[in-house]
MIDOSE-1310 file (N, C-alpha, C; in nm, 2 decimals, decimal comma, always signed):
residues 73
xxxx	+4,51/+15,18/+3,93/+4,44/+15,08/+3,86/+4,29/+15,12/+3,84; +4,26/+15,09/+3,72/+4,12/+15,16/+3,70/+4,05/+15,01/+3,73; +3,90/+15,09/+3,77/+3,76/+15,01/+3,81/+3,68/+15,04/+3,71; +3,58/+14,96/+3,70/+3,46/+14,98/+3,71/+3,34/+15,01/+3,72
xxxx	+3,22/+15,03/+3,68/+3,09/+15,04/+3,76/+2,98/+15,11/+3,66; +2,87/+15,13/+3,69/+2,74/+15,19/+3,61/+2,72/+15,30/+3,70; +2,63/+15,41/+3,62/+2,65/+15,51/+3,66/+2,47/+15,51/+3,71; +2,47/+15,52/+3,81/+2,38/+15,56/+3,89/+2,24/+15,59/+3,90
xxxx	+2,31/+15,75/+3,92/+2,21/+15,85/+3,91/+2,29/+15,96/+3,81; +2,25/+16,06/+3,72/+2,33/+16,14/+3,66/+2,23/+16,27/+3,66; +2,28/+16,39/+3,74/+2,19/+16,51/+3,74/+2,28/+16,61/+3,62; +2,23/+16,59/+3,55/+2,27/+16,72/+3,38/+2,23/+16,84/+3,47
xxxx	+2,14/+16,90/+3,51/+2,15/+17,03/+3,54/+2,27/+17,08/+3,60; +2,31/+16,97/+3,75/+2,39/+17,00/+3,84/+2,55/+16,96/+3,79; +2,56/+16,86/+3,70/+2,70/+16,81/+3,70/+2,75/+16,74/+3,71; +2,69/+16,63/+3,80/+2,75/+16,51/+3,93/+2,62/+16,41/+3,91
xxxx	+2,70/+16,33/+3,95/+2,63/+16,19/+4,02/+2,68/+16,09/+4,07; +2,68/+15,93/+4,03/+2,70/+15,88/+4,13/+2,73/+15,74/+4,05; +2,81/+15,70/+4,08/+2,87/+15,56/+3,99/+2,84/+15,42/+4,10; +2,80/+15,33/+4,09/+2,77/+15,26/+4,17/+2,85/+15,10/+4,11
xxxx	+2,97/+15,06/+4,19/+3,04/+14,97/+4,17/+3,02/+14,83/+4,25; +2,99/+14,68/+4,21/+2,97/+14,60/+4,25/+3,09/+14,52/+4,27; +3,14/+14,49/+4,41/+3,23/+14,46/+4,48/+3,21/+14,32/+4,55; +3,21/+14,22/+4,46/+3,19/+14,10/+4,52/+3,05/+14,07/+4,64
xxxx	+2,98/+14,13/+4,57/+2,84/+14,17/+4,60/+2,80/+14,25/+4,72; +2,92/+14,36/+4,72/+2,89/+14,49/+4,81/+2,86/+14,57/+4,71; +2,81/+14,69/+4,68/+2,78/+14,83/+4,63/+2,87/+14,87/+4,70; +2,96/+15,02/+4,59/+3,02/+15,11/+4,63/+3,01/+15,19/+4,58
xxxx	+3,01/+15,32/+4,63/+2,89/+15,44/+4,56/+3,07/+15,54/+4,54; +3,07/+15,57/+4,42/+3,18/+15,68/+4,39/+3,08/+15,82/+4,29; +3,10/+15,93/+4,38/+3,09/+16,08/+4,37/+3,13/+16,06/+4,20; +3,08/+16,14/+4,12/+3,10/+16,20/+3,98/+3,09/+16,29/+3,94
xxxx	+3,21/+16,42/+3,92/+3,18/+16,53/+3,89/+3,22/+16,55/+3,76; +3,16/+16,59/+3,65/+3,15/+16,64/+3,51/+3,30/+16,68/+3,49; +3,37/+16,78/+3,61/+3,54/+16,84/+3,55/+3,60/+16,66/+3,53; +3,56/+16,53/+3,59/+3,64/+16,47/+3,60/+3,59/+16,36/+3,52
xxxx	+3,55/+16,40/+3,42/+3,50/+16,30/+3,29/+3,63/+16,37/+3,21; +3,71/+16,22/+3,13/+3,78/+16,25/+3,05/+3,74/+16,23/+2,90; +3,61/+16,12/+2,87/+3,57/+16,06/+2,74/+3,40/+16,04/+2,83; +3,33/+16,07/+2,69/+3,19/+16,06/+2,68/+3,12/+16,10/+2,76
xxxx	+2,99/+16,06/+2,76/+2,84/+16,19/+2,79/+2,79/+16,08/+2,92; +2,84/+16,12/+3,01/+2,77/+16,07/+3,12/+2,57/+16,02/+3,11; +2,52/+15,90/+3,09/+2,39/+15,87/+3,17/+2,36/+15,79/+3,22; +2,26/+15,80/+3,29/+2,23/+15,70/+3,37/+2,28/+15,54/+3,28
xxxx	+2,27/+15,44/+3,36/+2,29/+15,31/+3,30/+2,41/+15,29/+3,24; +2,47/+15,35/+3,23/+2,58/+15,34/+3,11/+2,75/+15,33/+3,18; +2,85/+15,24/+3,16/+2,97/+15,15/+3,24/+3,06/+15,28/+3,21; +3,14/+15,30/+3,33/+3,24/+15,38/+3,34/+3,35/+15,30/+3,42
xxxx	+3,49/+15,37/+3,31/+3,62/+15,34/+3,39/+3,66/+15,41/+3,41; +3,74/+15,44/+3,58/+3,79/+15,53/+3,65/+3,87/+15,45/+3,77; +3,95/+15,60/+3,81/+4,03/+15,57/+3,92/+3,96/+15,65/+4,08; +3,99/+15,63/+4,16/+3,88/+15,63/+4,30/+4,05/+15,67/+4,38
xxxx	+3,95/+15,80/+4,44/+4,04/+15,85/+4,53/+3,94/+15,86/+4,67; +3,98/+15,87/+4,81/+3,85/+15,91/+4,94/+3,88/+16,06/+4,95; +3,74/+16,11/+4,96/+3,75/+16,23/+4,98/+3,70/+16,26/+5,09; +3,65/+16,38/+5,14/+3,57/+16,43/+5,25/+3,45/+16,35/+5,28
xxxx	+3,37/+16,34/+5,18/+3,26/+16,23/+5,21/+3,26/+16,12/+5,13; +3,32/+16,04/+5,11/+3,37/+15,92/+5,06/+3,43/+15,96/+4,93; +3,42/+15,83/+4,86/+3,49/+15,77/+4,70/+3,43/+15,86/+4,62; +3,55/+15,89/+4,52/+3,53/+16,02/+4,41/+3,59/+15,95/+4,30
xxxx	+3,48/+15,96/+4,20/+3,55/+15,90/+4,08/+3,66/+15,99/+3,99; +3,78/+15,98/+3,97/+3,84/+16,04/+3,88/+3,93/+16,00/+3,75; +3,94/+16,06/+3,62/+3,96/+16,00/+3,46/+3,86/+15,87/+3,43; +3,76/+15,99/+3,45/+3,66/+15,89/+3,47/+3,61/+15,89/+3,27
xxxx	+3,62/+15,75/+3,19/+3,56/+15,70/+3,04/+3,50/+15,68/+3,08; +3,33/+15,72/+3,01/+3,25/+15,69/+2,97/+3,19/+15,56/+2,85; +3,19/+15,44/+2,92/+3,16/+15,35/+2,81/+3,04/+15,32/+2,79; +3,00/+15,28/+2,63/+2,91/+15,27/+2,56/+2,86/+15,14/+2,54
xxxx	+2,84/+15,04/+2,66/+2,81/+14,92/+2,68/+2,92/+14,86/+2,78; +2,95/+14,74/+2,77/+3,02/+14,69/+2,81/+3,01/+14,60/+2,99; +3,04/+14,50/+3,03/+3,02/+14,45/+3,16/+3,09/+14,52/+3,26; +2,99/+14,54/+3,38/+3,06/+14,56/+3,47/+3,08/+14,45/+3,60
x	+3,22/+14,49/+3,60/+3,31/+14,39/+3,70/+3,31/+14,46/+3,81
């Protein structure tokens, strides 16, 4: 099931960043790596839908859309 969330922090030099999802007013920080963008240009501010797998050091965003507006849930 895909989530939601706004994207963070976004470092263009390195690749990655950090998607920050609002969980019934917890934050949940999911990892973003560039191989796992399937649609659009990662930046800051901007809503992403993706699936969340745990990794080594937590939540990893993966088929991760880039949206061009829209609310995050």
């Amino acid at each position: 099931m895909k989530v939601t969330g706004r994207i963070n922090v976004w470092f263009a030099d390195r690749n990655y960043g950090f998607i920050h999802q609002n969980l019934n007013g917890t934050v949940v920080k999911h990892f973003l790596h560039a191989s796992n963008i399937l649609s659009g240009v990662p930046q800051k501010s901007l809503t992403a839908s993706f699936d969340t797998i745990q990794g080594e050091k937590g939540s990893v965003a993966l088929n991760v859309e880039i949206l061009h507006g829209g609310v995050q849930s």
